[in-house]
N, C-alpha and C positions, 0 to 999 in steps of 0.2 A: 495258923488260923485258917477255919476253913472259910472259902469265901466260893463254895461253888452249891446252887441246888438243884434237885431233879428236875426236868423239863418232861412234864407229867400230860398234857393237855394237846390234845390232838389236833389241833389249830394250828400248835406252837409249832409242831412239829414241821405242819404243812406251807407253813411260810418260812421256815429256815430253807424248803426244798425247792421253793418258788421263787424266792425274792435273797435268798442268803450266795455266799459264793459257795462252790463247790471245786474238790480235787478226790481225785479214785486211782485206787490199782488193783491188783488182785485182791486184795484182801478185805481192803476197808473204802469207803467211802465217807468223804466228812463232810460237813455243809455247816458252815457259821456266819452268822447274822450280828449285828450288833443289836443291845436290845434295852439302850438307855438305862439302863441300871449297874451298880458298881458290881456286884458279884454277877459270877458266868451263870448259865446254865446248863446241866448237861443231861439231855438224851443219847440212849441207846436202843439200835434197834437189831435184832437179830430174828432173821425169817424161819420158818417152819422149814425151807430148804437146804438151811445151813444141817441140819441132825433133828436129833430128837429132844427130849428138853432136857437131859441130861448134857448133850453137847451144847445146845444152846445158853443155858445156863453157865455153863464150864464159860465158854466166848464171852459173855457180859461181863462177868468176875472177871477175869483175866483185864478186858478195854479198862472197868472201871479203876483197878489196881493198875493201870499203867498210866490213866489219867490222874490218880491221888498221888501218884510219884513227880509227876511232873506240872501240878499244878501250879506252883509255884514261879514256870516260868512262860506261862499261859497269861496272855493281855487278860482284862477285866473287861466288862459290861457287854459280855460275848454270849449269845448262845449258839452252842458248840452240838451240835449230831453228828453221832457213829452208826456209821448203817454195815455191821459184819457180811460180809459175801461169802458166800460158801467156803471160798479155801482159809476162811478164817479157823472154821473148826478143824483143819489139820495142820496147821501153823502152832508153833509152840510161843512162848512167852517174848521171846526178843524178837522173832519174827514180825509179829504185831506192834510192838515195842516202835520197832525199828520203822516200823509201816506208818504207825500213827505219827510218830515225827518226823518223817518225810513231806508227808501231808498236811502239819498242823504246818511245818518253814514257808511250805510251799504258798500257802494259807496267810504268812505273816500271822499267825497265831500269837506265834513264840517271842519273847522279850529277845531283845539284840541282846548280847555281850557286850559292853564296855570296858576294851583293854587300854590298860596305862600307857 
């Protein structure tokens, strides 16, 4: 079930950067807010200094597809911003992978595990 929609409105964006927490490393930047409603939202932002919009393009598809993998263990009623930094466009798929759930843990994003 999808329970995630685009975070489209330039507002939104500027109070997850103002008022939301944040965590950064080389690659990615994330900032999440909570936002009173049961599904997340998700922005992505990738700058003109990351490539051309052929690499930027590429970085967005890649964040997106590593968020729809792991949505499922993503808290609800979150909006979620990915802001790409440059060394995102020479980072391959786990690289970012790896970046974005460092960040989300870091974040309390991510649902605990409950072991027996």
């Amino acid at each position: 079930m999808k329970k995630t929609v685009s975070l489209k409105e330039n507002h939104l964006f500027r109070r997850a950067y103002s008022r939301g927490k944040s965590a950064a490393d080389s690659r990615l930047a994330l900032y999440v807010r909570g936002n009173g409603r049961r599904e997340n939202r998700l922005g992505l932002t990738v700058s003109t200094k990351v490539g051309c919009a052929v690499v930027r393009n590429r970085v967005r598809r890649r964040l997106r597809e590593i968020y729809r993998l792991h949505e499922d263990q993503v808290l609800g009623g979150r909006d979620v911003v990915v802001v790409a930094r440059v060394r995102a466009a020479g980072s391959d798929h786990h690289q970012l992978e790896k970046s974005f759930l460092r960040l989300a843990d870091k974040l309390d994003l991510l649902k605990k595990e409950v072991s027996p």
